[in-house]
DOSE-566300 format. One line per 4 residues: number of its first residue (from 1); their letters; for each residue x negated, y negated, z negated of N, C-alpha, C. Coordinates in steps of 0.001 Angstrom, whole numbers. Each point is the difference from the previous one (the first is absolute). Example, Ala and Ser with C-alpha at 12.3 -4.5 7.8 and 13.67 -1.06 7.14 Angstrom:
<lotis>
1) AS) -13190/5690/-7800/890/-1190/0/-900/-1200/0; 350/-1050/720/-820/-1190/-60/770/-1090/-730 $
</lotis>
This chain:
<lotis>
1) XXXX) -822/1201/0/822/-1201/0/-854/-1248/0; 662/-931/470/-961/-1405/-224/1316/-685/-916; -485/-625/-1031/804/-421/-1017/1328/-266/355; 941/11/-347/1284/-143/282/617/1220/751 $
5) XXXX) -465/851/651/934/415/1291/300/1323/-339; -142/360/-1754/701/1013/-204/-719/1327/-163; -1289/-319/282/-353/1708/-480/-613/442/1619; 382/-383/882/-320/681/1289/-1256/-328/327 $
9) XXXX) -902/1078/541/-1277/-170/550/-140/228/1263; -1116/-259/1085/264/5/1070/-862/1252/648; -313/855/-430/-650/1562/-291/-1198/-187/1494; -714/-1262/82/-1373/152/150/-952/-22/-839 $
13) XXXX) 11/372/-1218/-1255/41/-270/-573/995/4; -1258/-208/260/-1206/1350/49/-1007/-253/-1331; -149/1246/-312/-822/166/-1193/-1691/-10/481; -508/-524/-1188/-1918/602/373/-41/266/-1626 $
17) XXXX) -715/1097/-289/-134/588/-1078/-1256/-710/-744; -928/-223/1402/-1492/-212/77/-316/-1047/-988; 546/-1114/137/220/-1046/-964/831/-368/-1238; -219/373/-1007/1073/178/-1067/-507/-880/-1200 $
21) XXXX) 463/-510/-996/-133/-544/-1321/1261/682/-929; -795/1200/-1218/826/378/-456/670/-379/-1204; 273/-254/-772/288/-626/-1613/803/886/-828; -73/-253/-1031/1128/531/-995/1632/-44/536 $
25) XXXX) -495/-1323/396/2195/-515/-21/236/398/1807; -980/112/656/337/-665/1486/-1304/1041/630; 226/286/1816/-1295/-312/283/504/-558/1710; -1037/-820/130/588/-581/1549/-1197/350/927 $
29) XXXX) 882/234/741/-317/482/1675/-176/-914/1266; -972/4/544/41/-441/1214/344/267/1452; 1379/-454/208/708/825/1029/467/-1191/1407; 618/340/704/838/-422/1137/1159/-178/-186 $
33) XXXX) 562/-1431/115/1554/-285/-136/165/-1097/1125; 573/368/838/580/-457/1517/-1099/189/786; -1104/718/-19/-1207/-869/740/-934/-794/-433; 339/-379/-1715/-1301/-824/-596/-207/814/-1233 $
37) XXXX) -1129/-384/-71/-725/448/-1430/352/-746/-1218; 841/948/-992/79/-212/-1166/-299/1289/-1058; 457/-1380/-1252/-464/1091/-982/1232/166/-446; 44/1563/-693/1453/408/-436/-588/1018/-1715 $
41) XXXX) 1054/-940/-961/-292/457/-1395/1007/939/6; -531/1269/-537/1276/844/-356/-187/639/-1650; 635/-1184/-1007/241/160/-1345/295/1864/-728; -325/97/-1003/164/1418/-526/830/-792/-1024 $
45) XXXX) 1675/954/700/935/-86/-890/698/825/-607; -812/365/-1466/889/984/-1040/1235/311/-639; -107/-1144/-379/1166/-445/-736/1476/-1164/867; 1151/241/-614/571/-1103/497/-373/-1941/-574 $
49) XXXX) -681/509/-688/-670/-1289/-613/-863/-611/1273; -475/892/211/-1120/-575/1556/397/-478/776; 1286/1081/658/1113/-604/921/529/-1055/-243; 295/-734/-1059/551/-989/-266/-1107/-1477/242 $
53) XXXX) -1376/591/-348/-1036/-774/-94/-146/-164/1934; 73/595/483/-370/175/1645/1000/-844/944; 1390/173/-859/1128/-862/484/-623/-1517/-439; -471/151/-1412/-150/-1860/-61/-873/-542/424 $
57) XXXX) -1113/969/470/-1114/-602/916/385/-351/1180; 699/810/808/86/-268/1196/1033/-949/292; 1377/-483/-747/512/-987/-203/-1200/-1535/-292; -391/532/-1097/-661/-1819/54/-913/-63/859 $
61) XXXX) -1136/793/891/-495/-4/1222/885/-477/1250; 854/44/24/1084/-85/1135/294/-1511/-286; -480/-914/-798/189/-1218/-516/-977/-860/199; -1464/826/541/-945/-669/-235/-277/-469/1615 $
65) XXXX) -53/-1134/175/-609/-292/1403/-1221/-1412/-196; -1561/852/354/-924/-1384/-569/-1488/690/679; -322/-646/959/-1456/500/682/-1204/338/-1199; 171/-406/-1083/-1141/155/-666/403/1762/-759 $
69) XXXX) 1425/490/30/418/1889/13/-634/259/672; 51/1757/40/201/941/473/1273/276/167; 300/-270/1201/1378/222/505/1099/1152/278; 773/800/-1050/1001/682/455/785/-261/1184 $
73) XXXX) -684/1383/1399/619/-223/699/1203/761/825; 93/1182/-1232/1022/1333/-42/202/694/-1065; 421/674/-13/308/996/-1003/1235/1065/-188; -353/1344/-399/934/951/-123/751/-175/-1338 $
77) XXXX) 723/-148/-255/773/345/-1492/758/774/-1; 261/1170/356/992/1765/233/-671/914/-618; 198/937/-449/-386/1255/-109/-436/690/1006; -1078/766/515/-885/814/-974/-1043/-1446/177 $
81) XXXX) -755/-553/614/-948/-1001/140/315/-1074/-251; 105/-822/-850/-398/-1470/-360/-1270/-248/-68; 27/-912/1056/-1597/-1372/485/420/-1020/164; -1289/-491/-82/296/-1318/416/-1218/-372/783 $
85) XXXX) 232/-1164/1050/-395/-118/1302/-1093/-1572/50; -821/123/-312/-1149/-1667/44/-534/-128/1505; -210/-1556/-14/-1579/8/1080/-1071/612/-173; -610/121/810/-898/752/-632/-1590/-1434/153 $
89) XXXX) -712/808/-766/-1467/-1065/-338/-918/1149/71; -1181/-476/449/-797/1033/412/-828/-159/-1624; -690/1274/-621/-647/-87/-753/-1358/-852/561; -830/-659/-1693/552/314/-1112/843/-878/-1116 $
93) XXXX) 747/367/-591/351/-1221/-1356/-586/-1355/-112; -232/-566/-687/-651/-960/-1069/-1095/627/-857; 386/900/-874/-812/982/-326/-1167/679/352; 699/581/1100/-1263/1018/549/-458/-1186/650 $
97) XXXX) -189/-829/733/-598/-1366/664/-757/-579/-701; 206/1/-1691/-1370/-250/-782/-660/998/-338; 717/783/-649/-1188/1036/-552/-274/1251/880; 678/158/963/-614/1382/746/-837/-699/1372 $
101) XXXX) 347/-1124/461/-1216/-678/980/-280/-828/-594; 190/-26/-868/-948/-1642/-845/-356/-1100/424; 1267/-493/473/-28/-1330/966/327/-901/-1503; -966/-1017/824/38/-1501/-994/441/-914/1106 $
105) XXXX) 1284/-477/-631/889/-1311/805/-1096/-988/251; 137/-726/434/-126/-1265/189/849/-1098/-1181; -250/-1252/-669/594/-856/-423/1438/79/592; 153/-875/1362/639/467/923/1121/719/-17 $
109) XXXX) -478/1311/267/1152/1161/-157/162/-30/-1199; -369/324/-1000/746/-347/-1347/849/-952/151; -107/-707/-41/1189/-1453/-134/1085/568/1107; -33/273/1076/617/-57/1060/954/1679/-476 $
113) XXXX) -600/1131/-846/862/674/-623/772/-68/-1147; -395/-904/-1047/562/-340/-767/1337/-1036/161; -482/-486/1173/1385/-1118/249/1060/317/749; -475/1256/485/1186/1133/1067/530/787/-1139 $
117) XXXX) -674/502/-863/988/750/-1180/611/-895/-976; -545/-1185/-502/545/-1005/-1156/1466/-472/1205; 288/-11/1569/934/-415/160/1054/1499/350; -329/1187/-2/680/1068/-218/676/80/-1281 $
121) XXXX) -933/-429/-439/479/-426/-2102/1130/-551/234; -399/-1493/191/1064/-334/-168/1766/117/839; -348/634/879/1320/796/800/806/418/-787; -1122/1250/-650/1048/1116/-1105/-98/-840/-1081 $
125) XXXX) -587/-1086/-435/732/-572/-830/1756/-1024/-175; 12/-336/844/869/-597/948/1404/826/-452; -444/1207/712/1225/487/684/256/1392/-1966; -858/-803/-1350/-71/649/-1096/-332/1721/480 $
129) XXXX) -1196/130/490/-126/1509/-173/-1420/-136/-361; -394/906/-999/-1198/567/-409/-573/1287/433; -1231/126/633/-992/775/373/-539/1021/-856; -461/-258/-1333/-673/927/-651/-1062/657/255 $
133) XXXX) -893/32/1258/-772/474/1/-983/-317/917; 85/-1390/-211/-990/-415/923/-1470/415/-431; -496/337/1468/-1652/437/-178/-284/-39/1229; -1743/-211/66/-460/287/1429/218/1110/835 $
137) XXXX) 448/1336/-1025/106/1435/1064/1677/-474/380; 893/-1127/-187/931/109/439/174/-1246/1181; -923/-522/380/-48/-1009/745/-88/515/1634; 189/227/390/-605/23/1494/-496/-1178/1184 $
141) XXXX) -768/484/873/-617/-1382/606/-87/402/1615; 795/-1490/276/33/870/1984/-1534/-695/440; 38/-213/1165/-1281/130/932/-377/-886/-47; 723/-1338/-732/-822/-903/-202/-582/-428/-1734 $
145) XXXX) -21/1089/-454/272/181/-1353/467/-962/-1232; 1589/-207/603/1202/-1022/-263/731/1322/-1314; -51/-482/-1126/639/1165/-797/1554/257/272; 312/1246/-461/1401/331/91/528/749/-1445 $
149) XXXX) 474/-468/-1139/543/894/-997/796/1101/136; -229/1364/32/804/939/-117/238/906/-1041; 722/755/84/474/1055/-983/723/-307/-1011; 1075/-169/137/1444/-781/-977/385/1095/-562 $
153) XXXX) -413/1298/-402/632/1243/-594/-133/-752/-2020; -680/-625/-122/703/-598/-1241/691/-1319/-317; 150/-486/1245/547/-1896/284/1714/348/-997; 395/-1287/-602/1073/49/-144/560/-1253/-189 $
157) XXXX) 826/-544/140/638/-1037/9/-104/-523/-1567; -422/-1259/-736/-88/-300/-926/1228/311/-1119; 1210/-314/831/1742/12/-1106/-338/1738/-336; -556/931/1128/460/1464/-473/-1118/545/-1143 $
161) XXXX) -1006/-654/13/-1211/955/-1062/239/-688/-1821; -34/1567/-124/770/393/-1540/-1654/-562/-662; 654/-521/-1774/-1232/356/-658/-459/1045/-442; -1330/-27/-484/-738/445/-51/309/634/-1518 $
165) XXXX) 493/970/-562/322/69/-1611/-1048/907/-30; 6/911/-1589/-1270/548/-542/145/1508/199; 1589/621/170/50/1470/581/-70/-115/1592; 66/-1081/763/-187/161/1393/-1868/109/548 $
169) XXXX) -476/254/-1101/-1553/330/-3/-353/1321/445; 938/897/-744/-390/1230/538/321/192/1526; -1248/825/1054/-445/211/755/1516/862/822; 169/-406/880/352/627/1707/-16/1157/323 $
173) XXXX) -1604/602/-664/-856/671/741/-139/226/1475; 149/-1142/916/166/-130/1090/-1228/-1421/492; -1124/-270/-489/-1007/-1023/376/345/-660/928; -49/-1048/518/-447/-486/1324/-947/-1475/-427 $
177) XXXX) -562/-455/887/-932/-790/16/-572/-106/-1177; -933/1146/-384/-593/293/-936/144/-384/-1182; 1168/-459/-758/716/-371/-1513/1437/110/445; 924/646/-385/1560/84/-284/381/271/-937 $
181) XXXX) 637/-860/-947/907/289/-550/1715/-429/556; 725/960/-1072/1587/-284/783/384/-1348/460; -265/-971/-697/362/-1432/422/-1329/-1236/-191; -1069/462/-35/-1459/-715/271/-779/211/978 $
185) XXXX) 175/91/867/-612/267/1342/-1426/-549/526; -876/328/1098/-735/-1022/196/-1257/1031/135; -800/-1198/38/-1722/1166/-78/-769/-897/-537; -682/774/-1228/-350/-468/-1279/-645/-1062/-30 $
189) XXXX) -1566/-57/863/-826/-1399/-211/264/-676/1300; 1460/116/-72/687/-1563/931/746/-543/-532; 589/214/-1168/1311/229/-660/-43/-934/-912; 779/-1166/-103/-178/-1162/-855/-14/109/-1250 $
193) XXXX) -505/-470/-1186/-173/361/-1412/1413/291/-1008; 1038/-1014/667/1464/132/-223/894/1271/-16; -743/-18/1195/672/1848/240/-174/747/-718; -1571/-94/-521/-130/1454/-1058/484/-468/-1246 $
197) XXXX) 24/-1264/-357/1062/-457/-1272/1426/293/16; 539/205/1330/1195/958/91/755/-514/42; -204/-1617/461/898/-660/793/556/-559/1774; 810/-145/106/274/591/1556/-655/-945/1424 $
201) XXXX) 233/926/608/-643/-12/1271/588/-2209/744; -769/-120/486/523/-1574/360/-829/-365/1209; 94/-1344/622/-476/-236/1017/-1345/-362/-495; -416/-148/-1463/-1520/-261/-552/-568/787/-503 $
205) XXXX) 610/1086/-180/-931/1207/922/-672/385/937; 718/-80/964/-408/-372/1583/-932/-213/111; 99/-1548/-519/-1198/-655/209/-1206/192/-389; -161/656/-1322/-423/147/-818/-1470/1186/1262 $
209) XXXX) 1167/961/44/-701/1186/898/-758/-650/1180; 1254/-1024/660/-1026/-675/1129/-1157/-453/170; -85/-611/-1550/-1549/-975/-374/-1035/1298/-273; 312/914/-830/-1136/1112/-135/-245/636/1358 $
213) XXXX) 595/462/1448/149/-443/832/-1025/85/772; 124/-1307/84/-1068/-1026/448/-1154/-472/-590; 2/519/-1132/-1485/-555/-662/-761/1783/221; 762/1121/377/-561/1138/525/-907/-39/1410 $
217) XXXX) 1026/-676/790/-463/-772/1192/-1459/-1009/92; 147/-851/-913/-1110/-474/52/-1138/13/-770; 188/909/-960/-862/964/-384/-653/1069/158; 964/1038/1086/-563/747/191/212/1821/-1254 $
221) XXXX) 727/-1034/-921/-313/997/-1416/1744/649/-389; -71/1341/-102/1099/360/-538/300/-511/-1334; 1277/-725/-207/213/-571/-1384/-239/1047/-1395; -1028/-651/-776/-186/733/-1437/-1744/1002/-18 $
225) XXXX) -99/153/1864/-769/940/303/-1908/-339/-851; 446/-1380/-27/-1734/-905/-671/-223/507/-1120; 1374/-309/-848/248/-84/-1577/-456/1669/80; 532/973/554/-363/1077/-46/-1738/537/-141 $
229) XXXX) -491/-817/1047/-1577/75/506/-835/-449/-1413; 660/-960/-692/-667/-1165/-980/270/1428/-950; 1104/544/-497/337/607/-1095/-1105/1295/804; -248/742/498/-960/1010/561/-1353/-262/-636 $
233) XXXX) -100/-1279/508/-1800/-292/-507/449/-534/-1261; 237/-107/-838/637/-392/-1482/-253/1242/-707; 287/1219/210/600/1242/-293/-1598/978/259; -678/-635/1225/-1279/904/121/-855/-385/-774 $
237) XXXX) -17/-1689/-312/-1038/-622/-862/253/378/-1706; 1344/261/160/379/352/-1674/-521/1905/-197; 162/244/1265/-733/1291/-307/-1293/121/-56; -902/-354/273/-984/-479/21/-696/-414/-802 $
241) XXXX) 598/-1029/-941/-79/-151/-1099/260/1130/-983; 1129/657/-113/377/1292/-873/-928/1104/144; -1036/-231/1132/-931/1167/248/-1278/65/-695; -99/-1721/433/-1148/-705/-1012/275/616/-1316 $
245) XXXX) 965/-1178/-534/150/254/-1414/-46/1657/-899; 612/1037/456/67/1196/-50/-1147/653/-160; -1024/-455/866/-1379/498/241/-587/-812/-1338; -2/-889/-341/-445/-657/-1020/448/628/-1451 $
249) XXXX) 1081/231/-248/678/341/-950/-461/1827/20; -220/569/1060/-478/1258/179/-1572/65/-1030; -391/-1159/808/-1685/-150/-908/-336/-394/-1197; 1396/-432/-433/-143/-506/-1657/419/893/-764 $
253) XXXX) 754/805/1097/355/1214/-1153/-1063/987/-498; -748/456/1124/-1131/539/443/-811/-344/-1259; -562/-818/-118/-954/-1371/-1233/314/127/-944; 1642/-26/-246/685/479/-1728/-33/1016/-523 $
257) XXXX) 112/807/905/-233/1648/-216/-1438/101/-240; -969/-499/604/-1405/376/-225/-368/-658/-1231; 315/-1266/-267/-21/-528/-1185/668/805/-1708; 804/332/550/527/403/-887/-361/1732/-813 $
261) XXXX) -564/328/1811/-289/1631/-1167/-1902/-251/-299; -553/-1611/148/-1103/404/-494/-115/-1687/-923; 1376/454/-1245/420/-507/-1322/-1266/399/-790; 369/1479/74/-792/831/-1452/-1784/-525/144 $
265) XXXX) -345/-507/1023/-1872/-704/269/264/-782/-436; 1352/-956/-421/-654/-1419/18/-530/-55/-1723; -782/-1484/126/-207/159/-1646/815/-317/-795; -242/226/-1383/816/234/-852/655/-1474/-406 $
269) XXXX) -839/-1187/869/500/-1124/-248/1217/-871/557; 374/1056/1498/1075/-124/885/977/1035/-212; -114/1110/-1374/1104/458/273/1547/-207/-208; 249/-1448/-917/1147/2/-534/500/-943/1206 $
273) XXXX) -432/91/1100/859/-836/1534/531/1054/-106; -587/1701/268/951/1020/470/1656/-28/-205; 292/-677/-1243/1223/-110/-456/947/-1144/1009; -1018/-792/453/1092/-689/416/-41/-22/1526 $
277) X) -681/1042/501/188/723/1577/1247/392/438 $
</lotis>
């Protein structure tokens, strides 16, 4: 279907297996729909809870019209296959664009991506919907590497997201973007400080994710990944020390013991220290 028209698909598409991204919740395919290349997500749905979740995605997708998306440009919603139908973007991410070719922007392109997503921002802010999960592995970038935000499988409209209470902590057991809980969503060192205080999701959040972001971008550095490096050499030097010290304390013991079983030599003028050994 292309939004509105009911469910009907137009049964060209061709599959390629060859190219796949698999996930917990989803894995999408790179296939043929009319003659062009797209990508097609096909969600793992267990429960009717999912189903319900797949209906509200693809409803508020069907809402979204803004060059700086990834554009829904079909989708099945029937039984046995529910997908859904994108442009497609040639790999890689945002992500893999820093850290798997280790490209360093330019001044330049920084600015010139940040001001293509800060006005995607503000779209879905606009129109009150929240993202949740903004990150560089969710960005995509066409040929002129102009960003595109995708993957709305946790977006929700601001009026619908519940709080955050203290039994809605326990776990899903269903992960996605590497931290889930039932109503805290997100992926962890993007995830605004609010959130883990367990208050709800907002458009300063968003932002929040956007700015860490971009300081990934022009850094170069996975967020938290330094603090990690710093606490490593922290941890070798403290061992290090504990090896020292140990060895020292090994040799004094060594010294006390020798001292001590040659008491009975000393003279008779040092023996009343023995007592207080």
């Amino acid at each position: 279907m292309v939004c509105g028209d009911g469910g009907r698909g137009n049964g060209t598409t061709m599959w390629r297996h060859m190219r796949r991204r698999a996930g917990s919740e989803s894995t999408v395919y790179e296939v043929r729909l009319g003659g062009e290349r797209a990508a097609a997500k096909k969600p793992v749905l267990s429960t009717s809870d999912d189903l319900d979740k797949f209906h509200y995605q693809l409803q508020l997708l069907c809402e979204l019209d803004h060059p700086g998306l990834a554009k829904l440009i079909a989708a099945h919603a029937r039984p046995p296959n529910y997908l859904m139908f994108f442009e497609y973007f040639e790999p890689p991410n945002l992500a893999d664009k820093i850290h798997v070719e280790e490209w360093s922007p330019s001044i330049q392109q920084v600015v010139t991506i940040a001001s293509y997503l800060a006005k995607t921002l503000q779209y879905l802010q606009i129109l009150g919907i929240v993202h949740r999960d903004i990150k560089p592995a969710n960005i995509l970038l066409d040929k002129d590497l102009l960003p595109h935000l995708a993957d709305f499988g946790l977006a929700m409209y601001q009026k619908d997201i519940k709080s955050v209470s203290a039994e809605n902590w326990k776990s899903s057991g269903k992960p996605t973007g590497g931290f889930y809980k039932k109503n805290m969503v997100g992926t962890l060192i993007y995830m605004a400080p609010e959130i883990l205080r367990k208050d709800l999701h907002t458009e300063k959040s968003d932002v929040y994710s956007f700015a860490i972001s971009i300081n990934e971008l022009l850094t170069g550095v996975v967020p938290y990944t330094d603090l990690r490096a710093e606490a490593q050499v922290c941890i070798s030097i403290h061992y290090t020390i504990f090896l020292q010290v140990r060895q020292l304390l090994s040799f004094l013991s060594e010294q006390f013991l020798d001292f001590s079983s040659n008491l009975d030599t000393l003279p008779a003028r040092l023996m009343p220290l023995q007592k207080h050994l």
